[in-house]
FILONU-185355 format. One record per atom (N, C-alpha, C): residue in one letter; chain; atom name; x, y, z. Coordinates in nm, 4 decimals, m for minus. Atoms other than C-alpha are relative to their C-alpha. Example, Ala and Ser with C-alpha at 12.3 -4.5 7.8 and 13.67 -1.06 7.14 Angstrom:
# residues 2
+--------+--------+-------+----------+----------+----------+
! residu ! chaine ! atome !       px !       py !       pz !
+--------+--------+-------+----------+----------+----------+
!      A !      A !     N !   0.0890 !  m0.1190 !   0.0000 !
!      A !      A !    CA !   1.2300 !  m0.4500 !   0.7800 !
!      A !      A !     C !   0.0900 !   0.1200 !   0.0000 !
!      S !      A !     N !  m0.0820 !  m0.1190 !  m0.0060 !
!      S !      A !    CA !   1.3670 !  m0.1060 !   0.7140 !
!      S !      A !     C !  m0.0770 !   0.1090 !   0.0730 !
+--------+--------+-------+----------+----------+----------+
This chain:
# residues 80
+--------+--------+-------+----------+----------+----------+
! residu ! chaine ! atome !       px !       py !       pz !
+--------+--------+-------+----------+----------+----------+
!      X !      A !     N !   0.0812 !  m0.1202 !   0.0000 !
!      X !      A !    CA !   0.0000 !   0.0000 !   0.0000 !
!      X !      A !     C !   0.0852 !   0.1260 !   0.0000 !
!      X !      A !     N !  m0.0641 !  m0.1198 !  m0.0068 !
!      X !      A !    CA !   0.2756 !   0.2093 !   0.0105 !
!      X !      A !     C !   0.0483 !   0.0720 !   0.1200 !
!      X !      A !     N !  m0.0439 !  m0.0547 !  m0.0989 !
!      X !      A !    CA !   0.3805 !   0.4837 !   0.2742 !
!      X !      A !     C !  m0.1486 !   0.1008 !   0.0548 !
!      X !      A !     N !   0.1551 !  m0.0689 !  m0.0534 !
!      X !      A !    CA !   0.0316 !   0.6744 !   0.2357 !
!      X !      A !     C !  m0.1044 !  m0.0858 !   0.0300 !
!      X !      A !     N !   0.1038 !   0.1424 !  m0.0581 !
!      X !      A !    CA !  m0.1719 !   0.3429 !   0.2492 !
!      X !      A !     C !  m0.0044 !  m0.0074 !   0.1578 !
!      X !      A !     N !   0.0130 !   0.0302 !  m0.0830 !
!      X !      A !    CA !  m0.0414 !   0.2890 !   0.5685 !
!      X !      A !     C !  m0.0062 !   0.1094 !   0.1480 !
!      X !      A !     N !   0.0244 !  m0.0700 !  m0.1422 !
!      X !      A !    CA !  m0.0727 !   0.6294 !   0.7572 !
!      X !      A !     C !  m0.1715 !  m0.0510 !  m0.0379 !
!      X !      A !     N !   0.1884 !   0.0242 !  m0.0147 !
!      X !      A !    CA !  m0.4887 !   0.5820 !   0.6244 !
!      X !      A !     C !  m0.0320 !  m0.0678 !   0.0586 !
!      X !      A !     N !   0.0575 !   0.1116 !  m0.0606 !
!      X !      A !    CA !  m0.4904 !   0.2613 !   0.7765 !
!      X !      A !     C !   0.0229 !   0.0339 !   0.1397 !
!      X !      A !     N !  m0.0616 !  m0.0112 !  m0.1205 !
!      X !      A !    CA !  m0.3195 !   0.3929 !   1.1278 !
!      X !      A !     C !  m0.1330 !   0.0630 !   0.0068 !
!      X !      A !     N !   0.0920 !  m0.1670 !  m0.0361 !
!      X !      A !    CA !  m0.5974 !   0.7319 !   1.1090 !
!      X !      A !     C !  m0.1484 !  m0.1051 !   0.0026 !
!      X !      A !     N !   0.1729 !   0.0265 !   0.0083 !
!      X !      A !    CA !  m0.9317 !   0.5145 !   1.0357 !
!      X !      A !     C !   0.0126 !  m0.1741 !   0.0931 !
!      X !      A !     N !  m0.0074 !   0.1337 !  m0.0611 !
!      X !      A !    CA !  m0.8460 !   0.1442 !   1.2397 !
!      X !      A !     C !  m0.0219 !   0.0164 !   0.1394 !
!      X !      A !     N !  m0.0057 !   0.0487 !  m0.1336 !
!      X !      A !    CA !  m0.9493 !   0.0307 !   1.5625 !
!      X !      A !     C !   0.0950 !  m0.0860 !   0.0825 !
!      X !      A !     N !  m0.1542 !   0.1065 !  m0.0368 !
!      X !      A !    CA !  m0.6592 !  m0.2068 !   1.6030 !
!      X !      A !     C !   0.0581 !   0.0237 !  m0.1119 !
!      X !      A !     N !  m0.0696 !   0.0159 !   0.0743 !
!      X !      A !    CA !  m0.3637 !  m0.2227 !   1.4132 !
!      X !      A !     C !   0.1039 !  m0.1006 !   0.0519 !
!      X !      A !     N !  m0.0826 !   0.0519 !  m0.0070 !
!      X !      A !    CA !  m0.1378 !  m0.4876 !   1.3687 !
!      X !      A !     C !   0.1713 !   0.0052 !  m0.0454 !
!      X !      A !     N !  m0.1316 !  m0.0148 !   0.0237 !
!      X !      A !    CA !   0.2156 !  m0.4032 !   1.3780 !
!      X !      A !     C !   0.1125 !  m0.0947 !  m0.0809 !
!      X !      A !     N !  m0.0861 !   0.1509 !   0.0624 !
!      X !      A !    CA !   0.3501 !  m0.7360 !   1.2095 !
!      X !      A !     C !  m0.0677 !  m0.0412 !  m0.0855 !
!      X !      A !     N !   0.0808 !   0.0607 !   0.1299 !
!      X !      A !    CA !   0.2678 !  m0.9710 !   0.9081 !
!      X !      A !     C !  m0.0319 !  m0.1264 !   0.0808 !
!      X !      A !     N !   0.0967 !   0.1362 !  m0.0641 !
!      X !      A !    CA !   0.1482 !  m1.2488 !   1.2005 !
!      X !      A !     C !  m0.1172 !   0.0207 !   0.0410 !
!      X !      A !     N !   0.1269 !  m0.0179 !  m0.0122 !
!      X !      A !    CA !  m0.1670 !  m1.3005 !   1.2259 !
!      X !      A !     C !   0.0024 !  m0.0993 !   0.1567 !
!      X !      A !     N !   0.0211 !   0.0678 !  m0.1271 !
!      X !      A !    CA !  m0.1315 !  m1.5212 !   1.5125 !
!      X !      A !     C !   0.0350 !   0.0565 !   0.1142 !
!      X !      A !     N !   0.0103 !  m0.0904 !  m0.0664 !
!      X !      A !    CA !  m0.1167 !  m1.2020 !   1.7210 !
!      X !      A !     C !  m0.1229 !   0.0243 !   0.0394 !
!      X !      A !     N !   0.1363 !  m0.0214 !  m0.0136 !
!      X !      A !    CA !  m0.4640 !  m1.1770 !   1.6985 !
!      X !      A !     C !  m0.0756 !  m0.0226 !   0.1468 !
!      X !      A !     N !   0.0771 !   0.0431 !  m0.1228 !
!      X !      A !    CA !  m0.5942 !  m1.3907 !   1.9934 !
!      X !      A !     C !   0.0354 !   0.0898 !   0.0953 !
!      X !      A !     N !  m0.0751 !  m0.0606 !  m0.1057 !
!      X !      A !    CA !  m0.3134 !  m1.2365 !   2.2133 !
!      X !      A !     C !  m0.0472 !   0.1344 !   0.0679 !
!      X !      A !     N !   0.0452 !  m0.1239 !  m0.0007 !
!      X !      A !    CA !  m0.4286 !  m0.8904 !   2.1588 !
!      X !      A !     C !  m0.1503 !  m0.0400 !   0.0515 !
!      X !      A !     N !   0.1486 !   0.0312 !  m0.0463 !
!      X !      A !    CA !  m0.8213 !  m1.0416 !   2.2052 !
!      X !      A !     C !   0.0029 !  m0.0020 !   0.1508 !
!      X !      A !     N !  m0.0282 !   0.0255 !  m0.1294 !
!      X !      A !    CA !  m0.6981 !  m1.1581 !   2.5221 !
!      X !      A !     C !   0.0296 !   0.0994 !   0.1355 !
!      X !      A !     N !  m0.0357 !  m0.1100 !  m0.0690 !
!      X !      A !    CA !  m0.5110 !  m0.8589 !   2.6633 !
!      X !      A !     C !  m0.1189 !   0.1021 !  m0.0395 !
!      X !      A !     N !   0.1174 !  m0.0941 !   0.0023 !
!      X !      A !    CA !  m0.8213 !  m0.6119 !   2.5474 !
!      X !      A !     C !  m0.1460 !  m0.0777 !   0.0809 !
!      X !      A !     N !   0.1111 !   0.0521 !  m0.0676 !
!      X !      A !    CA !  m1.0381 !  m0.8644 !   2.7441 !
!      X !      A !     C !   0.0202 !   0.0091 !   0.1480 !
!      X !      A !     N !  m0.0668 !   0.0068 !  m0.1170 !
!      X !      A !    CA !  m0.7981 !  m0.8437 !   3.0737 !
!      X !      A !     C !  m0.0004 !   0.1680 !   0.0273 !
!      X !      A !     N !   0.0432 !  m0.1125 !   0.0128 !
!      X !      A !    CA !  m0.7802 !  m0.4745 !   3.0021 !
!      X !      A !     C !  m0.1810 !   0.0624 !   0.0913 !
!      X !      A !     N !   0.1107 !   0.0082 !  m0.0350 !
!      X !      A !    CA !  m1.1598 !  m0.4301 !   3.0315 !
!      X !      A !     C !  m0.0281 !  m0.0245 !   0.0953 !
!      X !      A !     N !   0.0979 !   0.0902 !  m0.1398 !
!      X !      A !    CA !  m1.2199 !  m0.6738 !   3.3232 !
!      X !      A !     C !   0.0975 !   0.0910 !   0.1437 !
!      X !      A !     N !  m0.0387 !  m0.1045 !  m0.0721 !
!      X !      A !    CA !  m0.9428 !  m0.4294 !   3.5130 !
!      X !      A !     C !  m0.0779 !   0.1383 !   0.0301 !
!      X !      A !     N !   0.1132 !  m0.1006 !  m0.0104 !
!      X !      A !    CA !  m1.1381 !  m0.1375 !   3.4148 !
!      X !      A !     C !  m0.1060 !   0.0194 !   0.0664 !
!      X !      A !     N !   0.0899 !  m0.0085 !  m0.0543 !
!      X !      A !    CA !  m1.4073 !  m0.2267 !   3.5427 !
!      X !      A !     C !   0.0134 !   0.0085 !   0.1233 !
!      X !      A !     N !  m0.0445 !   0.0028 !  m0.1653 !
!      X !      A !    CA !  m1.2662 !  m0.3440 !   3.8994 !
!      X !      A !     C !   0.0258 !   0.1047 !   0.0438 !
!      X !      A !     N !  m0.0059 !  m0.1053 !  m0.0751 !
!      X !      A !    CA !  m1.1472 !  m0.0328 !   3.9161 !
!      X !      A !     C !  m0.0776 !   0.1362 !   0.0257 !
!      X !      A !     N !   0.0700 !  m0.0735 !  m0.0113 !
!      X !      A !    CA !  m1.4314 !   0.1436 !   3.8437 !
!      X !      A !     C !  m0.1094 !  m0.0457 !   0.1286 !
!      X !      A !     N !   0.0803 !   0.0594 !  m0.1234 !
!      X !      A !    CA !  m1.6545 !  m0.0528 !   4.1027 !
!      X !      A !     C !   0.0739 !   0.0633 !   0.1506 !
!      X !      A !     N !  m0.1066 !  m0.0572 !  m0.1035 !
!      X !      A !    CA !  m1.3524 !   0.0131 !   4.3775 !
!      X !      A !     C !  m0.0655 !   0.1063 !   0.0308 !
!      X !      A !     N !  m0.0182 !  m0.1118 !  m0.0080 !
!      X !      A !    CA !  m1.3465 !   0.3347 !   4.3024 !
!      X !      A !     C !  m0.1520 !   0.0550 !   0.0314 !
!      X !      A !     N !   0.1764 !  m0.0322 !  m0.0148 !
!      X !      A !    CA !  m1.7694 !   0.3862 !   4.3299 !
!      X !      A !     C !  m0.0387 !  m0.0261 !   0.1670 !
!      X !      A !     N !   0.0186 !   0.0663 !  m0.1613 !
!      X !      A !    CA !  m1.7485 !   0.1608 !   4.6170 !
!      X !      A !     C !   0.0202 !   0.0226 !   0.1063 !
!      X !      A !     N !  m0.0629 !  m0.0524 !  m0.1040 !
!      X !      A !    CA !  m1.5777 !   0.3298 !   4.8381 !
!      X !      A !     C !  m0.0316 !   0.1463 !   0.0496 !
!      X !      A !     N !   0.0564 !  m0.1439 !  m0.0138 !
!      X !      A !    CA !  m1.7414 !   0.6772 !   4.7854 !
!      X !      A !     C !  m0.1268 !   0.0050 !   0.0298 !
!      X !      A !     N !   0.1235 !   0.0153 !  m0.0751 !
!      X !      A !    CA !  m2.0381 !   0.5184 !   4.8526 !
!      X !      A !     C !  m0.0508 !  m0.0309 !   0.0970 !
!      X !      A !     N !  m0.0181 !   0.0202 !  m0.1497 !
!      X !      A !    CA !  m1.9653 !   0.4393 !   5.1855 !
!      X !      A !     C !   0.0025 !   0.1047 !   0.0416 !
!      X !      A !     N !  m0.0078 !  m0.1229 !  m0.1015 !
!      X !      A !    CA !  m1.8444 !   0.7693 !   5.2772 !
!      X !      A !     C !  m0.1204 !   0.0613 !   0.0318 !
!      X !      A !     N !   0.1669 !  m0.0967 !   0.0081 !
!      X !      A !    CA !  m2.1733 !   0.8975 !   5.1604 !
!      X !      A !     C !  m0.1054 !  m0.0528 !   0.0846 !
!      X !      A !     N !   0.1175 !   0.0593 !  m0.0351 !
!      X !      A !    CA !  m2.3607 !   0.6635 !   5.3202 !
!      X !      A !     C !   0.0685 !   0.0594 !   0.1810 !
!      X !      A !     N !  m0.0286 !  m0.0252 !  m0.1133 !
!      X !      A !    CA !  m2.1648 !   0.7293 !   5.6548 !
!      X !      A !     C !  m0.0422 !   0.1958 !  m0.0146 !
!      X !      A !     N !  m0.0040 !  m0.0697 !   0.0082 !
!      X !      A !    CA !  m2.2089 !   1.1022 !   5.5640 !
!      X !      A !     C !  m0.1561 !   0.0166 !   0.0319 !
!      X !      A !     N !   0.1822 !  m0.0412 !   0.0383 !
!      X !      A !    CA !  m2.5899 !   1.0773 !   5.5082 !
!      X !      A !     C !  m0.0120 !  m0.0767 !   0.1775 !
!      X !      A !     N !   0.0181 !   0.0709 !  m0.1345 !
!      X !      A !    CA !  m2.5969 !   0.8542 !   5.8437 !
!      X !      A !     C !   0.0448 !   0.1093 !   0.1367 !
!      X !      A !     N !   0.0055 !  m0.0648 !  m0.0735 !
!      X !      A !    CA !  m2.4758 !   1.1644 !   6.0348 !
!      X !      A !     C !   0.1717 !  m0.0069 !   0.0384 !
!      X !      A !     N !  m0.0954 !  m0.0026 !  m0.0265 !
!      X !      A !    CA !  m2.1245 !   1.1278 !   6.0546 !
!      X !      A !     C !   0.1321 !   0.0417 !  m0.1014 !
!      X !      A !     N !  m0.0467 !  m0.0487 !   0.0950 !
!      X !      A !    CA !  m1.9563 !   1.3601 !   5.8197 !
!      X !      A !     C !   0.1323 !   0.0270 !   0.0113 !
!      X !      A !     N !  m0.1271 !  m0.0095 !  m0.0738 !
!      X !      A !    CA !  m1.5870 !   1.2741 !   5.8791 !
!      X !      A !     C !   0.0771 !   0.0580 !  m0.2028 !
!      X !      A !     N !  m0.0485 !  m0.0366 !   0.1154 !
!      X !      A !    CA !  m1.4341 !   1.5024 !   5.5801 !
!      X !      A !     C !   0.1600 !  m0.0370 !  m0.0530 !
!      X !      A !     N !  m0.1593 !   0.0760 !   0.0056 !
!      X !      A !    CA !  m1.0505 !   1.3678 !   5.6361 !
!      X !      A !     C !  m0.0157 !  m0.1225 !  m0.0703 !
!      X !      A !     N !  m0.0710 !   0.1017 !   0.0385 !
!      X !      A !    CA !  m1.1557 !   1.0453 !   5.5837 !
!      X !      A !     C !  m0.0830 !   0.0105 !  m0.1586 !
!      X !      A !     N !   0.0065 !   0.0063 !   0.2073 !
!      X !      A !    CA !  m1.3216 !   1.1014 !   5.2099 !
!      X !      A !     C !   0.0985 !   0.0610 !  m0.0106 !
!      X !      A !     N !  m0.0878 !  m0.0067 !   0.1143 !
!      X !      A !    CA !  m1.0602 !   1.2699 !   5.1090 !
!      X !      A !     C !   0.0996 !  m0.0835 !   0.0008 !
!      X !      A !     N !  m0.0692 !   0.0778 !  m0.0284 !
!      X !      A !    CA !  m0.8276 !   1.0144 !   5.2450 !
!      X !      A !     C !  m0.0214 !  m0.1472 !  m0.1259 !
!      X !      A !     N !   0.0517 !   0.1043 !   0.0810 !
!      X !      A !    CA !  m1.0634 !   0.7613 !   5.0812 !
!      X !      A !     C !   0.0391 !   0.0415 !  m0.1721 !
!      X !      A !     N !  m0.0516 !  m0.0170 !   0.1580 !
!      X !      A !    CA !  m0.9892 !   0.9388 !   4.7598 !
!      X !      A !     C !   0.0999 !  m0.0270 !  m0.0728 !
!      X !      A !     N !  m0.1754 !   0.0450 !   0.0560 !
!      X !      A !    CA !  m0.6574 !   0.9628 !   4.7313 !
!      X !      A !     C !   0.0322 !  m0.1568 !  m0.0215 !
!      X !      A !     N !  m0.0785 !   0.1445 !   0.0327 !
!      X !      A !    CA !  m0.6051 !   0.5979 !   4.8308 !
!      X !      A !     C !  m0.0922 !  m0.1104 !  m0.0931 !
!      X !      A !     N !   0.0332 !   0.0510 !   0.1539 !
!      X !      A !    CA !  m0.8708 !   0.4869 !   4.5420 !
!      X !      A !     C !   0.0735 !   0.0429 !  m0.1049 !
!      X !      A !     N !  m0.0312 !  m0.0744 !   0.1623 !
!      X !      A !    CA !  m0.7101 !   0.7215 !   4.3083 !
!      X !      A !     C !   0.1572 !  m0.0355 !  m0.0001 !
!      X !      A !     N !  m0.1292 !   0.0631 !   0.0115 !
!      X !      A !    CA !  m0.3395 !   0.5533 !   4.4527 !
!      X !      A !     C !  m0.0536 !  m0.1498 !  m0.0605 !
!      X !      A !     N !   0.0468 !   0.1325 !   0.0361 !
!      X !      A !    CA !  m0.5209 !   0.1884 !   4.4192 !
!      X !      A !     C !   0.0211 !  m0.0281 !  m0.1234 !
!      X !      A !     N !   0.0466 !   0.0041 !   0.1333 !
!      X !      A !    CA !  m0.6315 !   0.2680 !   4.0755 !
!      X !      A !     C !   0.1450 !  m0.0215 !  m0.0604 !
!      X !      A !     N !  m0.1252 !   0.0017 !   0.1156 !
!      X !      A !    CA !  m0.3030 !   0.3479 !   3.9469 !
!      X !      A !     C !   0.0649 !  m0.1097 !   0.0193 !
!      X !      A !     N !  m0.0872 !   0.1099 !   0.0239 !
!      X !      A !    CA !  m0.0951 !   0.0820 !   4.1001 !
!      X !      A !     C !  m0.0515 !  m0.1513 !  m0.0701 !
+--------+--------+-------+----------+----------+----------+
């Protein structure tokens, strides 16, 4: 395709395969499926834990140290 073939294919693709193996395929299926199932965990975590504060907040005990505490160490969790 050339040198312009292959920026078009970089600009309009959802995946690209960097190699002429195709038996990359699964691998990549695999890691965008492990991907995902992280994502999510850490979106639950991260919900999960703010919904406690709130609930302790709404329950009358509006301890503001520890949400932000709780934040940070979802928003450390997340990353590591």
């Amino acid at each position: 395709m050339g040198i312009s073939g292959t920026a078009l294919a970089n600009e309009t693709s959802n995946a690209i395969l960097m190699s002429n193996d195709i038996r990359k395929v699964p691998e990549a299926i695999r890691l965008a499926r492990k991907t995902t199932r992280k994502l999510i965990e850490n979106v639950i975590i991260s919900v999960g834990f703010k919904c406690a504060i709130l609930a302790l907040a709404i329950a009358g005990y509006p301890l503001v140290w520890l949400a932000v505490l709780t934040d940070v160490g979802t928003c450390l969790l997340v990353i590591l």
